[in-house]
TORRO-259480 format. One record per residue (C-alpha): residue in three letters; x, y, z. Coordinates in steps of 0.5 Angstrom, whole numbers, plus 500, padded with zeros to 3 digits. Layout:
<rs>
AlaXYZ...
</rs>
This chain:
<rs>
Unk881327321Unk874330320Unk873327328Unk879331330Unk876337326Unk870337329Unk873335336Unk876341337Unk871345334Unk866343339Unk872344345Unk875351343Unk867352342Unk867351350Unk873353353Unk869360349Unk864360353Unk868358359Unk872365358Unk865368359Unk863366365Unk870366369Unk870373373Unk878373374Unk881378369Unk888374370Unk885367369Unk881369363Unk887371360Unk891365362Unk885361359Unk885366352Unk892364351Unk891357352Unk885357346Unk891361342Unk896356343Unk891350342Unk888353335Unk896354333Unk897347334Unk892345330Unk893349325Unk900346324Unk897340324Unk893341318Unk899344315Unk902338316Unk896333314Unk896336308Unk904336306Unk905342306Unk913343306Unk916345313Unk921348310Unk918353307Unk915356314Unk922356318Unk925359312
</rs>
């Protein structure tokens, strides 16, 4: 869990820097809801490692 904690750490850490150097407005915010959705993921991920009832959040 710790790789996969410091794995997306370092990859959200370079899409951030590739949001910097694209010059297209549309495409940097294409690129900023994509890191959006990848941080929602992995943050229902831990909800779910740490067995966090579901039920609870769909309610």
């Amino acid at each position: 869990m710790l790789f996969i904690l410091a794995l997306t750490i370092v990859v959200a850490g370079f899409c951030l820097w590739v949001v910097q150097v694209i010059a297209n407005p549309t495409a940097r915010t294409l690129l900023r809801v994509f890191i959006g959705l990848c941080l929602a993921a992995v943050i229902a991920f831990l909800v779910q490692a740490w067995g966090f009832p579901l039920s609870l959040l769909l309610s």
